[in-house]
N, C-alpha and C positions, 0 to 999 in steps of 0.2 A: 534378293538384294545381297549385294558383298559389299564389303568395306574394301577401300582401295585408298592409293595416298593424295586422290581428290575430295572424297569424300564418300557418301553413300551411293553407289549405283544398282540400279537393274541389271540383273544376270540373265533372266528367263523371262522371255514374254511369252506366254500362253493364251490366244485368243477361242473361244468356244462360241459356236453359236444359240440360238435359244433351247436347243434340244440335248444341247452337250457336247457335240460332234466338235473335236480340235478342226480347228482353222487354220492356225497359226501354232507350231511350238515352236521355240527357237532359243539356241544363247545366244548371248551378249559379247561384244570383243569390250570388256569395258577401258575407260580411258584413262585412270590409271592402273597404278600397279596396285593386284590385290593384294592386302593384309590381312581381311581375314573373308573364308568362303560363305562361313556360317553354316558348313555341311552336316550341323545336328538340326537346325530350320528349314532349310533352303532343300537340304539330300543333293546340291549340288556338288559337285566334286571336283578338283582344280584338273585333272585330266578331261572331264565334259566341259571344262571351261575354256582347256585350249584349244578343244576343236572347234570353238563357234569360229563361224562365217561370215557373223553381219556385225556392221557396228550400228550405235541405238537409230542414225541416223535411216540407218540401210532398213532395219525393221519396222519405223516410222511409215516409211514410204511404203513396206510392202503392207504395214495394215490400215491403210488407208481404202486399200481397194473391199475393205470390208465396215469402214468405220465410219458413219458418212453423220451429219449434221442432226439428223433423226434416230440416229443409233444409240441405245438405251447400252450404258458399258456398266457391267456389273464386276464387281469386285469384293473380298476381304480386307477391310484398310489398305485399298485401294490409292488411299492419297496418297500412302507416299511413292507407290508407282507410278501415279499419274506426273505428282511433281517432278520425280528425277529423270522423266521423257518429255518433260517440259510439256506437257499437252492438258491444254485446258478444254474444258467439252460440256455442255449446260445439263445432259442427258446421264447422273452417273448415280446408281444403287449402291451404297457400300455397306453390305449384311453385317458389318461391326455396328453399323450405327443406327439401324433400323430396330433393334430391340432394343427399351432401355440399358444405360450404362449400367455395371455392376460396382458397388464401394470395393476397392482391389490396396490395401493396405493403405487406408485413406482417401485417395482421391478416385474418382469416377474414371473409370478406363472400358472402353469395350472388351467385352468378349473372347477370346480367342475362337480362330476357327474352329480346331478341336472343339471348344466346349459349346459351339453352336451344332455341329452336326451330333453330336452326341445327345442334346438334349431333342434336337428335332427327329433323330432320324436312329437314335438310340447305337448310333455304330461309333466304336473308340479306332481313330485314325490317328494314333498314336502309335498303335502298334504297328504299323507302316518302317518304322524305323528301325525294329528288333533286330529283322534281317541283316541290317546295313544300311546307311546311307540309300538314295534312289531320288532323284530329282523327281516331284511331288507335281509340279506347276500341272497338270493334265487334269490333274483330279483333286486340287484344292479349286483351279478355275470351275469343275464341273459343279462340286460341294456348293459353288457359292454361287453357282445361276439358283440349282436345284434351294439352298436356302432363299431366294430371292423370289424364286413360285412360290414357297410353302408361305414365306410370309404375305406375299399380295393376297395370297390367297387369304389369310386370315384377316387382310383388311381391303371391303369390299372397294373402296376409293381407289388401291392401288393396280396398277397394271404391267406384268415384265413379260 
């Protein structure tokens, strides 16, 4: 997500299928002008932003042919990507919200993804950033199917 002088948009859509494998990565032309990239969260960088190719419309339509009525869409607070592609869908896991909330300076907030792969999976994907900046969407989508198995898995009723 970047801020721009509409508001919030999607920058990076990354789709993965159930095993991990990219489907989909791609930027965003977003529709306004950006203000800020948020290249310490996002690793997107305003040069990877000029080069996108699609607008949200144009990547709508190509993940379509992957995204169908039945299709279980897994995400990390995921809502508020869903909202700002405007797409509503009955079928959607969001690993922020499948573990209880944490008390986060008073009020109940999920998780970060950081702090879910770390406790599930004991890896710090924080250090991803030391390097530099590096657009992330590939392997936070992957982080959040893989937390999505781990947790069905600890609840026999669920299924991803």
């Amino acid at each position: 997500m970047v801020y721009t002088t509409i508001g919030e948009e999607v920058a990076t859509v990354c789709l993965v299928d159930g095993n991990g494998n990219v489907l989909i990565k791609e930027n965003i032309k977003p529709m306004g002008v950006v203000t800020d990239y948020r290249t310490p969260f996002s690793g997107l960088t305003e040069s990877e932003l000029n080069e996108a190719v699609y607008s949200a419309s144009e990547i709508l339509k190509k993940m379509q042919d992957y995204i169908g009525p039945d299709t279980i869409i897994v995400g990390h607070g995921i809502d508020n990507d869903l909202l700002s592609l405007r797409i509503v869908h009955s079928n959607v896991v969001d690993t922020g919200l499948v573990r209880p909330l944490v008390s986060y300076t008073g009020t109940n907030r999920r998780k970060s993804l950081a702090s879910r792969v770390q406790d599930a999976f004991n890896e710090d994907i924080t250090v991803r950033a030391k390097g530099g900046p590096r657009n992330k969407a590939a392997e936070d989508a992957q982080y959040a199917m893989a937390l999505a198995r781990v947790d069905a898995a600890s609840d026999p009723a669920a299924r991803v």
